[in-house]
ZALUM-178321 format. One record per residue (C-alpha): residue in three letters; x, y, z. Coordinates in steps of 0.25 Angstrom, whole numbers, plus 5000, padded with zeros to 4 digits. Layout:
ALAXYZ/...
This chain:
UNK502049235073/UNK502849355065/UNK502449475068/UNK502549595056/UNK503149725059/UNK504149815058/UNK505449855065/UNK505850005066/UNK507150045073/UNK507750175076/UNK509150205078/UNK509350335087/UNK510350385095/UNK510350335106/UNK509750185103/UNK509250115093/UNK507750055094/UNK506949965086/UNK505449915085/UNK504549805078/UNK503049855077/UNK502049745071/UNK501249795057/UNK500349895065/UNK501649965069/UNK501449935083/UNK502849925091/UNK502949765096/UNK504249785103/UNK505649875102/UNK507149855103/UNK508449965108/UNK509849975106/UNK510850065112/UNK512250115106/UNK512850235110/UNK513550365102/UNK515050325101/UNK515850355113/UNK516950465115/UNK516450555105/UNK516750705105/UNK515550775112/UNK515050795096/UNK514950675091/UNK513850595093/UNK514250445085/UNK513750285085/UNK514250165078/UNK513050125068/UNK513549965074/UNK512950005085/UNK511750035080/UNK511749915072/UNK511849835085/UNK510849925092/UNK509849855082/UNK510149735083/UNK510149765099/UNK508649805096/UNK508049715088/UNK508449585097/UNK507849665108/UNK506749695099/UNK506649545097/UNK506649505111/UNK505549595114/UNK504549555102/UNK504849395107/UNK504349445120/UNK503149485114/UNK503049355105/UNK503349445091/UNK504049395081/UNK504149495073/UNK504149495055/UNK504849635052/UNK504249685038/UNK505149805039/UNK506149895045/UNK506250035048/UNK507450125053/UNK507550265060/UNK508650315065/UNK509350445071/UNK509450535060/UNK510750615054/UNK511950535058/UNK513150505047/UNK513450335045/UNK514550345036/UNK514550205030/UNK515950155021/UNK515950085007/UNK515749945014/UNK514549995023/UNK515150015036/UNK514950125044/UNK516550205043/UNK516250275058/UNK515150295070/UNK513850385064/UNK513750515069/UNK512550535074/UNK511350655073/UNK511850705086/UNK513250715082/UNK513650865082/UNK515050875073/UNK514450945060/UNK513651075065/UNK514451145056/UNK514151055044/UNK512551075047/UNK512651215047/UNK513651245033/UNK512751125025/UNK511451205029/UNK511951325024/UNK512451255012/UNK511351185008/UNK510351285012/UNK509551175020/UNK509651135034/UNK510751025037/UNK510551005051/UNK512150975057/UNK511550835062/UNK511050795047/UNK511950695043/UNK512650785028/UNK513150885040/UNK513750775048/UNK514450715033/UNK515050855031/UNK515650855043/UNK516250695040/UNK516650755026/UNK517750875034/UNK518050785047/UNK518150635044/UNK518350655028/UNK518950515029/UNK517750445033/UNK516850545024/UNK517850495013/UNK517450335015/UNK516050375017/UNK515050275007/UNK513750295013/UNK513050395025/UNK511950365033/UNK511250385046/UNK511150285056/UNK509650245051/UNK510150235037/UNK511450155043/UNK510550045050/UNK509750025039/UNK510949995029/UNK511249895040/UNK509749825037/UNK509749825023/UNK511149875018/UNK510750005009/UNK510750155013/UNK509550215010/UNK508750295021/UNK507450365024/UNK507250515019/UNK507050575033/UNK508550495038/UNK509150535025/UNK508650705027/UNK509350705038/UNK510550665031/UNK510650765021/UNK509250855015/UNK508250805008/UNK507650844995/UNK506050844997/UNK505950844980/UNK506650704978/UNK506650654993/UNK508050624991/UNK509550704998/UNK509450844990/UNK510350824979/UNK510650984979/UNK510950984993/UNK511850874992/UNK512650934979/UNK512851044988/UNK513350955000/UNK514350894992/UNK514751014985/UNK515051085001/UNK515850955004/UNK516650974991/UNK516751114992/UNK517051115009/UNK517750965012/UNK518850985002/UNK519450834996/UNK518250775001/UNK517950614995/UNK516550595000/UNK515550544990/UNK514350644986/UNK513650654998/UNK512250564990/UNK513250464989/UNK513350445003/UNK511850465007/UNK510850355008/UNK509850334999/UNK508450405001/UNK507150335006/UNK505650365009/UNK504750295018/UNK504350175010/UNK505550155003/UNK506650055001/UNK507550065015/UNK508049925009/UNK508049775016/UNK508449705028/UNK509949645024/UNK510549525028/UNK511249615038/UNK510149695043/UNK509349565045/UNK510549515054/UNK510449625063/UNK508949615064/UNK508749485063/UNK507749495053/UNK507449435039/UNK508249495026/UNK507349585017/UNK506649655027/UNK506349805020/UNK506849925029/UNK506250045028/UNK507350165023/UNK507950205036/UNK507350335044/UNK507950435052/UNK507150455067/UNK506550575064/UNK505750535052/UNK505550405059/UNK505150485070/UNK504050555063/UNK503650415056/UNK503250375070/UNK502450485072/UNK501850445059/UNK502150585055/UNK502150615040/UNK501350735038/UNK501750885042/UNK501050945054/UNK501350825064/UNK502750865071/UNK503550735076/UNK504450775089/UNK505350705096/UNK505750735109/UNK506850655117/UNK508650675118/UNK508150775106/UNK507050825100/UNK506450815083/UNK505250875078/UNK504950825066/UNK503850865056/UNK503450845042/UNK503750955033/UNK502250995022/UNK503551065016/UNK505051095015/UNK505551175025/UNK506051325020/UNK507551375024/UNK508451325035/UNK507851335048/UNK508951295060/UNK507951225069/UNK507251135058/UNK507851025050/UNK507250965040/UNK507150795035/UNK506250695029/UNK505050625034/UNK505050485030/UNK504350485018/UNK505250605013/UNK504450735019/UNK505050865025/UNK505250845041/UNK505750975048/UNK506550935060/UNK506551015073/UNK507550935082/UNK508250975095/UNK509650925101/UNK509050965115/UNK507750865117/UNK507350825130/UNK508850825135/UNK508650945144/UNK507350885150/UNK508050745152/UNK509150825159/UNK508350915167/UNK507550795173/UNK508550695175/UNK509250805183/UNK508250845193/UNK507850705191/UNK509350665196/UNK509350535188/UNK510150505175/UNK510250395165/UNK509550265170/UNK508750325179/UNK508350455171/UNK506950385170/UNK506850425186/UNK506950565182/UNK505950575171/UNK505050495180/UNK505250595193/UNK505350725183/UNK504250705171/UNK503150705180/UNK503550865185/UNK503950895171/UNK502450875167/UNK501850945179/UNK502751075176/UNK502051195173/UNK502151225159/UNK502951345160/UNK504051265168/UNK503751355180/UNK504351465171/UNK505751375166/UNK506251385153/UNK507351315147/UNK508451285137/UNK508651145134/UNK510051165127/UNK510851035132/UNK511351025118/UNK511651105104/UNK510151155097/UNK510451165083/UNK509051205080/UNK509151315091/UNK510451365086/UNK511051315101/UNK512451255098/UNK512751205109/UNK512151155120/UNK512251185138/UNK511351285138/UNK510251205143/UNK509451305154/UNK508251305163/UNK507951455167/UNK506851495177/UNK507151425188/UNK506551455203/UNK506251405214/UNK504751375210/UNK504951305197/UNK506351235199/UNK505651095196/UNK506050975188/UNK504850985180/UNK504951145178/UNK506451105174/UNK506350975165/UNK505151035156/UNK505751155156/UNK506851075148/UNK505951005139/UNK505351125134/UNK506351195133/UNK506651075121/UNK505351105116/UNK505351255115/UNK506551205106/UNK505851135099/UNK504751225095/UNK505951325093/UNK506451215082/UNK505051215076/UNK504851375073/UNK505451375059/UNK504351245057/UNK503351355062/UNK503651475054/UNK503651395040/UNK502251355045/UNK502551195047/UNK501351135052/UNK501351065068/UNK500151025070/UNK500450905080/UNK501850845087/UNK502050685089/UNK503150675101/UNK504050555102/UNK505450535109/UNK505650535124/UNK504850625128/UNK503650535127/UNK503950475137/UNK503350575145/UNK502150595136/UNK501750715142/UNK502750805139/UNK502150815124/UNK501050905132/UNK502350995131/UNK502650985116/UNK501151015114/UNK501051155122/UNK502451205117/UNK502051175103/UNK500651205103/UNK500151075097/UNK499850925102/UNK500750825101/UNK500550655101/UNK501650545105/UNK501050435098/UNK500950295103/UNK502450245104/UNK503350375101/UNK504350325110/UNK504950225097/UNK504250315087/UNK505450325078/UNK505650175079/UNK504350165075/UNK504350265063/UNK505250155057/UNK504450045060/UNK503450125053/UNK504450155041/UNK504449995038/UNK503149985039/UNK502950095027/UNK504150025019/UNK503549885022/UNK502049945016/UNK502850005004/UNK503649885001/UNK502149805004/UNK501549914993/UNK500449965002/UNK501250105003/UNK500450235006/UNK501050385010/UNK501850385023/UNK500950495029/UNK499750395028/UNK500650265033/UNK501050365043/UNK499650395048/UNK499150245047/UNK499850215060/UNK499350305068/UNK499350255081/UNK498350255096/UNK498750305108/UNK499350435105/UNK499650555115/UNK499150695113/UNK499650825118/UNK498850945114/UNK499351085118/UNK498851155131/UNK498651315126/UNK498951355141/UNK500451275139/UNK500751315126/UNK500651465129/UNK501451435140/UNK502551365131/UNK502351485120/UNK502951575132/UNK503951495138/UNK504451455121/UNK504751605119/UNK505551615132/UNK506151495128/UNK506651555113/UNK507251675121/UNK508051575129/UNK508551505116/UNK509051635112/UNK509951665123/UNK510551525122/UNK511651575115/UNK511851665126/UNK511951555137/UNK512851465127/UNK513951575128/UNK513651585143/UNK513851425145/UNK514951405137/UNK515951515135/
């Protein structure tokens, strides 16, 4: 017998994953597939081959199949939704193909673009939003700009795959260039001004006006067109099926955490680190620490992200640990345990947790990752591993002042990424931001499942039984939650060890020049 449901699938940086859940949104069985960033790269650039996330999918879904025969489903997909890793640059010809490999969110070429189109445009262009990284195309590879028909991200590019059009979701598309909260659409002002900087900066340049080149603009609900005659190749699947508009991971992220409304921060934590929460208003000025996109159904989200997530953590285990790659299980399994039973203070540790570039902490470079305190008495794996990780958190809250002094509300956090793996470590998140925090049920293929939940919302629109996102959102609320509430004894603790922690940020610069003059 056919089961109904929907298939989600995230494309992120490191793999790609999918899901099938039945109508009660209840994950039946997933699928993975690997690709890797194109070898022998300057340390800079950070670039894949969109084939291969096209043959990741297909990977994915045959493993997905395997795994739902196992189980004796046979599964009847009513629609389709897409997350992907936000801000990277598909250049795509006249004829549809992709000219080179994307560039990628985490590619680092175009710091100077960010910063002269945020002080152009008076708004913050973070340097990994894709109209930074098309600037910087435009100057360096203007014979590739110049055969440019079409730009996307690598959400929006699997998604043409499956149905042969370029639209995308709002919160994907902010990320690509600013949104205008009036009409919900690219800011038509702004991007006057873009193409009058390219004009007036790029001398004999040929590029189309940047709208030309954009995709088009969805909400949650709308038209992210059909299943084609090649999309349903690749998945094996009937033609016509209706795909929700493409998502980027951060809004698909705060999709499943069934967060639409402001007060309810999504966070992140894994190789970096997102906060994510629903603006009840726009954002005042330009604040280096807070960027600024779209929720799903086109509200304000201010972004708090870190470069350095759990990196300095995962190093500081896996050394004291002494195990890498395949066995670095081993070590979280011998090292998590103390981590937990450490004294809140660390034993009196603080820690920088600088392995890479902090754009949001005004660290432009990266080495300057530090434990000081050390002793005989509290020279421990724990002491030195959650040193680490709060040193990521202090960062964090750091990010989320400029949040705080234009009064946005946080009244609750909902953790997903790696770090759930050790549930417990939300106790931490809790003290040092004063408020609780929950990992739902599943967080670990949250974003996957945010776009399963985005077809389930586009497949109830096209059935005419649609309602407000915020109340789809809060009809799948889900059992089996965790809840971390602050300990008033911890969080005084982490109030001290936060201030120590800000005057060590600013003698950073200090031990930059000392470690790399």
């Amino acid at each position: 017998m056919k089961t109904n449901g929907y298939l989600g699938i995230d494309i992120g940086t490191q793999g790609l994953s999918v899901i099938f859940t039945d109508e009660e949104m209840r994950i039946l069985a997933t699928g993975s597939g690997d690709y890797a960033m194109v070898a022998g790269q300057p340390p800079e650039c950070q670039e894949q081959q969109p084939a291969d996330w096209e043959r990741a999918l297909g990977a994915a879904v045959r493993e997905l199949r395997e795994r739902l025969a196992a189980i004796r489903v046979d599964p009847a997909v009513r629609a389709i939704g897409i997350s992907g890793q936000m801000h990277g640059e598909v250049l795509v010809d006249s004829a549809g193909v992709p000219l080179a490999a994307a560039r990628l969110w985490c590619d680092g070429r175009n710091e100077a673009e960010g910063h002269e189109l945020t002080q152009a445009l008076d708004t913050k262009v973070p340097k990994r939003m894709t109209a930074a990284r098309w600037l910087w195309t435009i100057r360096h590879q203007p014979e590739k700009a110049a055969r440019t028909a079409r730009i996307t991200t690598p959400a929006g590019w699997i998604a043409h795959v499956l149905t042969g059009g370029f639209a995308l979701g709002i919160g994907d598309a902010a990320g690509m260039f600013p949104i205008d909260q009036a009409t919900l659409d690219f800011d038509a002002r702004l991007l006057a001004d873009y193409d009058a900087l390219v004009a007036r900066t790029c001398g004999e340049s040929t590029v189309k006006p940047l709208r030309d080149l954009l995709p088009e603009v969805r909400r949650a609900g709308e038209d992210g067109g059909t299943l084609s005659a090649r999309g349903a190749a690749l998945l094996g699947l009937p033609q016509g099926i209706p795909v929700a508009a493409a998502e980027g991971d951060q809004p698909a992220a705060l999709t499943g955490s069934l967060i639409a409304a402001a007060g309810t921060v999504s966070m992140s934590f894994g190789t970096s680190v997102v906060a994510n929460s629903v603006g009840d208003r726009a954002f005042r000025g330009v604040d280096r620490a807070v960027d600024h996109f779209c929720a799903p159904d086109g509200k304000p989200i201010n972004m708090v992200w870190l470069r350095n997530g759990t990196t300095a953590m995962n190093a500081a285990v896996e050394m004291v640990g002494g195990t890498h790659g395949d066995r670095r299980g081993e070590a979280f399994a011998a090292v998590m345990p103390q981590v937990l039973a450490a004294a809140d203070d660390c034993g009196g540790l603080q820690a920088l947790s600088f392995m890479e570039d902090e754009p949001g902490a005004g660290v432009s470079r990266g080495g300057t990752a530090l434990v000081i305190g050390l002793n005989e008495r509290n020279a421990t794996a724990g002491n030195v591993a959650k040193a680490m990780l709060l040193a990521t958190i202090f960062n964090l809250r750091m990010g989320s002042e400029g949040l705080d002094k234009q009064g946005f509300p946080r009244r609750e956090i909902v953790l997903s990424g790696g770090i759930t793996k050790t549930p417990e470590l939300a106790q931490l998140l809790a003290d040092a931001f004063d408020v609780p925090v929950t990992i739902l049920t599943g967080a670990a293929e949250g974003t996957a499942w945010g776009a399963a939940l985005m077809a389930k919302y586009r497949d109830e629109c096209l059935a005419g039984r649609r309602g407000d996102w915020q109340s789809f959102l809060a009809g799948h609320a889900v059992a089996g939650a965790r809840r971390f509430v602050p300990r008033p004894s911890a969080a005084a603790t982490f109030d001290r060890m936060y201030a120590r922690h800000k005057r060590l940020v600013v003698l950073q610069p200090q031990l930059d020049a000392a470690v790399h003059a």
